[in-house]
C-alpha positions as CSV (number, residue, x, y, z in Angstrom):
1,X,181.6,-2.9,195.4
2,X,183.7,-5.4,197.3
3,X,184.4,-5.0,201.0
4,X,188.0,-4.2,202.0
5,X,189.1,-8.2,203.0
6,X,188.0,-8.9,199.7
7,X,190.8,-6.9,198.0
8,X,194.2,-8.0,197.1
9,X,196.4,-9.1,200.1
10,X,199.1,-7.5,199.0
11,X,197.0,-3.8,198.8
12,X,195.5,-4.8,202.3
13,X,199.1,-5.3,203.9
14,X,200.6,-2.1,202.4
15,X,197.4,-0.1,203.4
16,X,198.0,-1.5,206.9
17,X,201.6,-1.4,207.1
18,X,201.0,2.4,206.5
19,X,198.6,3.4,208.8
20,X,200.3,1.4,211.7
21,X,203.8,2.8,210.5
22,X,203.4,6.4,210.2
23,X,201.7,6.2,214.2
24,X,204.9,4.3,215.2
25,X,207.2,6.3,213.9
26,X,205.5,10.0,214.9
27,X,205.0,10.9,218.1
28,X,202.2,14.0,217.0
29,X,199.2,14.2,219.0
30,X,196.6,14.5,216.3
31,X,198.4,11.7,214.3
32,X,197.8,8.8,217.4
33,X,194.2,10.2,218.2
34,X,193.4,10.2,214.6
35,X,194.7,6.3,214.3
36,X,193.3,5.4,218.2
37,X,189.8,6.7,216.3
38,X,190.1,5.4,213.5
39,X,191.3,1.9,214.8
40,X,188.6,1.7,216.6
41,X,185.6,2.6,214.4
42,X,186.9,0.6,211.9
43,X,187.2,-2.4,214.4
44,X,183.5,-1.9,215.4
45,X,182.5,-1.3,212.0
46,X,183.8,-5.1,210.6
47,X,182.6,-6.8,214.0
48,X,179.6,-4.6,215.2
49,X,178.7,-4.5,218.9
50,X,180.5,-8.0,219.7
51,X,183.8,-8.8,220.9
52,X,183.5,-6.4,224.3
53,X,185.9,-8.4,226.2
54,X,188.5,-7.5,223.2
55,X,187.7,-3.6,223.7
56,X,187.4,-3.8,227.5
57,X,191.4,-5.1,227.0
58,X,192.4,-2.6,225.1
59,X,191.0,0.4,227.0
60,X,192.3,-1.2,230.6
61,X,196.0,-1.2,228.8
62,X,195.3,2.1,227.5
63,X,194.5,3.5,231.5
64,X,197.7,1.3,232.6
65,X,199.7,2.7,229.9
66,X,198.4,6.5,230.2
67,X,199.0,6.3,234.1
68,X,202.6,4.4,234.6
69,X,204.1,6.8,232.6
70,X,203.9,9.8,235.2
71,X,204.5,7.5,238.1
72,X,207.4,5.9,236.2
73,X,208.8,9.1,234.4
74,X,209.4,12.0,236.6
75,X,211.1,14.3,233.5
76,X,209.4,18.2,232.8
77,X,209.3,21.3,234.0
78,X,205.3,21.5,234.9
79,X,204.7,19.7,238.3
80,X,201.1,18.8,239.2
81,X,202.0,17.1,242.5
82,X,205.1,15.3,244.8
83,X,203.8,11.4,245.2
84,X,206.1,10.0,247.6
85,X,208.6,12.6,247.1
86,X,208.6,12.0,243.5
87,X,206.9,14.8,241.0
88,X,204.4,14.2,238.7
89,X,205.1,16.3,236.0
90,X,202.7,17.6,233.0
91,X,204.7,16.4,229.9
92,X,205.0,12.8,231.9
93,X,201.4,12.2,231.5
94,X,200.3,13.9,228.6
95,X,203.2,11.9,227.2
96,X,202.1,8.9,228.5
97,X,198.4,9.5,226.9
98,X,200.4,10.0,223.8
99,X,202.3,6.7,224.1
100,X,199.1,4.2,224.9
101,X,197.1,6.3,222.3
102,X,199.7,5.1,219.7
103,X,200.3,1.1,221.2
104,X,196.3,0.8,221.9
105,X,195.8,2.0,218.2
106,X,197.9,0.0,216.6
107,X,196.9,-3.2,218.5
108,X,193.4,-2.4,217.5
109,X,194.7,-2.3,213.8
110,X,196.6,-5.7,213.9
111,X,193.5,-7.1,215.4
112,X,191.5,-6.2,212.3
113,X,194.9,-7.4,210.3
114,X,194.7,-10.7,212.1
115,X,190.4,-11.2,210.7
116,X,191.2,-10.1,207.2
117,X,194.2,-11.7,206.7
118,X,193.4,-15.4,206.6
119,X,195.8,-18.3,206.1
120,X,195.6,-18.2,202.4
121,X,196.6,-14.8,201.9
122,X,199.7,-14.9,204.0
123,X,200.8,-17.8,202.0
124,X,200.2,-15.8,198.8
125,X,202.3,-13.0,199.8
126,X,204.6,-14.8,201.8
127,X,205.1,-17.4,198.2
128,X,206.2,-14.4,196.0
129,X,208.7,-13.6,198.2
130,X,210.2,-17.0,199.2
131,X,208.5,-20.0,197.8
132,X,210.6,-22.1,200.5
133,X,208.9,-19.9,203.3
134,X,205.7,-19.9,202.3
135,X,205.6,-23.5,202.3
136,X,207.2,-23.6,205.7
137,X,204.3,-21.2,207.2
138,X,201.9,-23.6,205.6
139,X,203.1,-27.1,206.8
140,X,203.4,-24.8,209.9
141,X,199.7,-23.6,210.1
142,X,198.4,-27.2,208.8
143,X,200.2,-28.6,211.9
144,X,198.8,-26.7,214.8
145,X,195.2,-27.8,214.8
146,X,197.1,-31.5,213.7
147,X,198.4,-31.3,217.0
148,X,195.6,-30.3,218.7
149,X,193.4,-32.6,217.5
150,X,195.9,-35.3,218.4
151,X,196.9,-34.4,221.7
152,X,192.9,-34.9,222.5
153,X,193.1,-38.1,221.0
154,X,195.9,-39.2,222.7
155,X,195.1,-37.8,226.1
156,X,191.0,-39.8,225.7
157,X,192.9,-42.7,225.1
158,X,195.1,-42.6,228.5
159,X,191.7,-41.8,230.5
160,X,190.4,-45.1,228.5
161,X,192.8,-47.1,229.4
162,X,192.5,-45.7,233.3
163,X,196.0,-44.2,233.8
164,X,194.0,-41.2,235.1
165,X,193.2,-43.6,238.3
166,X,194.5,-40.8,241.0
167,X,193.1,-38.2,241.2
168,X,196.5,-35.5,241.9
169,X,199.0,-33.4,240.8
170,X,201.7,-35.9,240.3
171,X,199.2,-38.4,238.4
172,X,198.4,-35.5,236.0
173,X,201.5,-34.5,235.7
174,X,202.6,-38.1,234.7
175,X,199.5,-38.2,232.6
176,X,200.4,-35.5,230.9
177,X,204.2,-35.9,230.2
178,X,202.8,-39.5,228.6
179,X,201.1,-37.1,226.3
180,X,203.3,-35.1,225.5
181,X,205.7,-37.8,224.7
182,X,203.2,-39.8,222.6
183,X,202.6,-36.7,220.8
184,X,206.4,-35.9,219.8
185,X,206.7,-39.1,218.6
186,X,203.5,-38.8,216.6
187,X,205.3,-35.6,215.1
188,X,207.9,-37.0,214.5
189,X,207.0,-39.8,212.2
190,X,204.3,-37.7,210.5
191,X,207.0,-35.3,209.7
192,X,208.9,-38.6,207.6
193,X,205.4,-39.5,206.5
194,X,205.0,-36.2,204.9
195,X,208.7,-36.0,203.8
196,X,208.6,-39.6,201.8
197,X,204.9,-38.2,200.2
198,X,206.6,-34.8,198.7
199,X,209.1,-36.8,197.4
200,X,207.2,-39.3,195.9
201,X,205.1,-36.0,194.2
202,X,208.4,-34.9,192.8
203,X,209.2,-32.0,195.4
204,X,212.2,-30.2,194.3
205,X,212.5,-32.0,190.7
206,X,211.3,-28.9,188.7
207,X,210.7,-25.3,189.0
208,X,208.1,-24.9,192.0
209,X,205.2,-22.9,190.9
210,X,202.6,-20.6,192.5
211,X,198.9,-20.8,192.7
212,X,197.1,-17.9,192.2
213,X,194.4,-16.9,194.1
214,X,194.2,-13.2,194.0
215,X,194.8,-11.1,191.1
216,X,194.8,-7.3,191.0
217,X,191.9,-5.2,189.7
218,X,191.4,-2.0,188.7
219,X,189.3,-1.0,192.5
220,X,193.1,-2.7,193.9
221,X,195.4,-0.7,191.8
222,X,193.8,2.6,192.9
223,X,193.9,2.0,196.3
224,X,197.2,0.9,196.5
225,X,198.1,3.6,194.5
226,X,196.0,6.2,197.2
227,X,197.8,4.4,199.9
228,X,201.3,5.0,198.8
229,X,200.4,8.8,197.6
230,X,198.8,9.6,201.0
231,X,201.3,7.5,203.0
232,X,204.2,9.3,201.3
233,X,202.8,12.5,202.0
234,X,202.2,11.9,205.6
235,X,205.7,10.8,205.5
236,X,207.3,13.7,204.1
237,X,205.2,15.8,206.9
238,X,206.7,14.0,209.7
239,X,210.1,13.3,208.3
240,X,210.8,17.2,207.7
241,X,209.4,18.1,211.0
242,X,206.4,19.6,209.7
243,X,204.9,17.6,212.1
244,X,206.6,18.0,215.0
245,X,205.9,18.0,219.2
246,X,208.4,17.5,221.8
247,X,207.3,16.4,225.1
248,X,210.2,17.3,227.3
249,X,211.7,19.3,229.1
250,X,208.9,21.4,228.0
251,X,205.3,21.5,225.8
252,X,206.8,22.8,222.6
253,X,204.6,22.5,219.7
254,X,205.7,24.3,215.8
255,X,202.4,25.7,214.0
256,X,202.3,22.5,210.5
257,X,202.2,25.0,208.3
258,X,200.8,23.8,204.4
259,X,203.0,20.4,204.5
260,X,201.9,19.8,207.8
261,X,198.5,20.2,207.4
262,X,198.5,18.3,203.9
263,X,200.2,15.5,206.4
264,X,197.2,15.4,208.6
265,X,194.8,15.7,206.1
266,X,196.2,12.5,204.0
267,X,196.4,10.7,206.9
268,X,193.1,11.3,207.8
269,X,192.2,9.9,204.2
270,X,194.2,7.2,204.1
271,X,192.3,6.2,207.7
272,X,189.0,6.7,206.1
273,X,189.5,4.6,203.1
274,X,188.7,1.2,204.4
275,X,186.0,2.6,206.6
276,X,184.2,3.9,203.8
277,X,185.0,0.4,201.4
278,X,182.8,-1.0,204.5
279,X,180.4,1.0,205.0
280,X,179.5,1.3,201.3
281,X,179.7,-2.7,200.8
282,X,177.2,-2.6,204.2
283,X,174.8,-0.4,203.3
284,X,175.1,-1.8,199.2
285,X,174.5,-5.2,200.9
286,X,171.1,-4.1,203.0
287,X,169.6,-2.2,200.4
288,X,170.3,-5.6,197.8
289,X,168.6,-7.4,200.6
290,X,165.8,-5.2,201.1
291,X,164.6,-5.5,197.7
292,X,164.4,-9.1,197.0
């Protein structure tokens, strides 16, 4: 079984464009713990115990988040206490808890979207929409590191050549502007460079075609088809109001009934899905590993 970045980039991007929509556009309790959770576990799950500094972020926006919304927001019936003649009210912070459960979850779910979906995979999605674009993002993305790489070219040259002699602000600021110059102009004819070379390949003569990378199986047409059944039931859940809970002026929560709970519960699956695609291709890969 193949883990979950190995499946089709268009199946990953609708399966994450899901799980982050339906927690953007519902403000129910369960729904932003259930994707906080979830966003989490399945972060630790693709990257272990590293990246602490990553999670340490998150959780220190999640207490600035959860707290400035009382202090900020003095709306609510339910007063805990008077800060500076100001009242901190019940629905202010259990509203604010709601709001950085949903913005800390769905930055933990971009994260993972940002490790499983590489360079080539955006270009394959991005080509079948717009040709032109995807070659834009690509000259785009071949660029960058270009430019890196040549700004610390450029910048070991200068110190070679010992225009680095004083050692202050205005010499590095000189220094540096020389760089930056350098390097526009280096841009500059590289762009030509690379212009003259597609046209000399015949850019724009014929019908532009794709290279295909990634084609759809039969494990990526049942999960995309899961996603969009789950999604659109969750959906349906929170667009009726089955899934409802309003904050202010008062607490005021509606019991889901059958379409709200169906809601919750396909959400819940549609969470779990790529956490158990992990987990399975883990656990497959030890035991292959174990018995060579």
């Amino acid at each position: 079984m193949r883990s979950f970045s190995e499946y089709n980039p268009i199946v990953i991007t609708v399966w994450f464009f899901s799980v982050t929509g339906i927690a953007m556009f519902s403000t129910y309790p369960l729904l932003m713990a259930m994707s906080l959770i979830g966003g989490v576990i399945f972060f630790t799950v693709r990257n272990g115990l590293s990246h602490g500094r990553e999670h340490i972020f998150f959780w220190l926006l999640f207490a600035v988040l959860a707290i400035a919304n009382p202090l900020i927001s003095h709306n609510g019936r339910t007063v805990l206490f008077v800060m500076n003649h100001n009242p901190v009210t019940l629905e202010a912070a259990l509203y604010g808890l709601n709001s950085a459960a949903m913005i800390t979850g769905v930055l933990y779910w971009f994260r993972s979207l940002t490790q499983i979906m590489t360079s080539e995979k955006l270009l394959y999605i991005t080509g079948a929409l717009s040709p032109k674009l995807s070659l834009v993002i690509s000259m785009a993305l071949r660029f960058v590191p270009l430019f890196s790489r040549q700004s610390v070219k450029i910048n070991n040259a200068q110190k070679a050549m010992g225009l680095y002699k004083d050692d202050n602000i205005i010499d590095d600021i000189k220094g540096r502007s020389r760089v930056f110059s350098i390097l526009v102009t280096w841009a500059l004819e590289n762009g030509i460079i690379t212009a003259d070379s597609m046209e000399a390949r015949g850019f724009g003569v014929h019908r532009r075609t794709q290279l295909k990378q990634f084609g759809f199986r039969t494990a990526d047409i049942i999960l995309l088809t899961a996603s969009l059944l789950l999604t659109g039931i969750t959906a349906a859940a929170v667009g009726t109001g089955a899934l409802s809970f309003e904050f202010y002026p008062s607490l005021k929560a509606e019991l889901p009934g059958i379409l709200g709970a169906a809601g919750v519960v396909s959400y819940g699956v549609l969470i779990l899905l790529p956490i158990i695609i992990e987990t399975e291709a883990c656990l497959r890969w030890k035991y292959l590993r174990s018995v060579i």
